[in-house]
C-alpha positions in Angstrom: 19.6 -25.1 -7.7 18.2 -22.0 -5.1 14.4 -21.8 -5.6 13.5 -18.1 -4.8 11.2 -15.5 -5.5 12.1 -12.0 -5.7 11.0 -9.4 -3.2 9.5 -6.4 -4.4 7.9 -3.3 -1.8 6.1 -0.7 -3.2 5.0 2.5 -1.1 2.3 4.4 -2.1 1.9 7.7 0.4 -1.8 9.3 0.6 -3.6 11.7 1.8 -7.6 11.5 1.3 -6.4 9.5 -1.8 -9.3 6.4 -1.1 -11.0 6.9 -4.3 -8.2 6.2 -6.2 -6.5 3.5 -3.9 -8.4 0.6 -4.8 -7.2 0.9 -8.5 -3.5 1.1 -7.7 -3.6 -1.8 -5.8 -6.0 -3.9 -8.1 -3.4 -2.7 -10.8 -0.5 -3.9 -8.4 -1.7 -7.1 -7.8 -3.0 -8.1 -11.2 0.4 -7.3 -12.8 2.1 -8.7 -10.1 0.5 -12.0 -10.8 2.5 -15.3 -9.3 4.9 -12.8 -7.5 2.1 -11.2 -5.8 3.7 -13.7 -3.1 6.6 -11.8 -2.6 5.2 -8.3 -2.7 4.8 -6.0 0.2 3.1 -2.3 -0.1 3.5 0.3 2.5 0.7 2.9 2.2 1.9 5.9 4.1 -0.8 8.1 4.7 -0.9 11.9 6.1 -4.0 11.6 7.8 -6.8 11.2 5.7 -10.2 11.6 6.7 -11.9 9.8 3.8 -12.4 6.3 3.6 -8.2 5.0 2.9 -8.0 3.4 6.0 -11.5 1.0 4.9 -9.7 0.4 1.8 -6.3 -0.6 3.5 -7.9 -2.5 5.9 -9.7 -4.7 3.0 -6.6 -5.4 1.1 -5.0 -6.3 4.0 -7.9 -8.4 4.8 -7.4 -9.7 1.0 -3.7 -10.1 0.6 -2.4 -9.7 4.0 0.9 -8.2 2.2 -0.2 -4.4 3.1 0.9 -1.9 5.7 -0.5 1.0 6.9 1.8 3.5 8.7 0.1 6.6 9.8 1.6 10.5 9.5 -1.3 12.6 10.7 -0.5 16.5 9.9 2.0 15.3 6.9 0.8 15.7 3.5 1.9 13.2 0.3 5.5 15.4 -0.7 6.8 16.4 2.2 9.5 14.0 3.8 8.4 11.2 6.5 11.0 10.9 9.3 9.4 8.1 11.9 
């Protein structure tokens, strides 16, 4: 029998979105629960100047499971081409 967990990545883009980025990702880890392990979240954010990148840098500190990619000039609906 193959043991193995599921992989799930979640991407969450932002723009001065920090006050409500802690939520999400409280919500995404508490429901997540044991398969937390195999969850990755990509924030992609447009170049906020509020306090996202603190909060990013936290989780990752926290879970270690989070990227941040950086768009400056880009806003949340318009289409990211790295």
């Amino acid at each position: 029998m193959i043991n193995w967990l599921p992989r799930t990545c979640v991407v969450i883009p932002t723009l001065n979105a920090g006050i409500f980025l802690s939520e999400c990702l409280e919500s995404l880890y508490s429901t997540q629960g044991k398969r937390a392990i195999g969850l990755t979240i990509l924030v992609l954010d447009g170049g906020s100047v509020d306090f996202t990148h603190d909060i990013v840098s936290f989780y990752q500190q926290k879970y270690g499971s989070i990227q941040l990619s950086k768009f400056p000039g880009s806003h949340p609906g318009q289409r990211i081409t790295p």
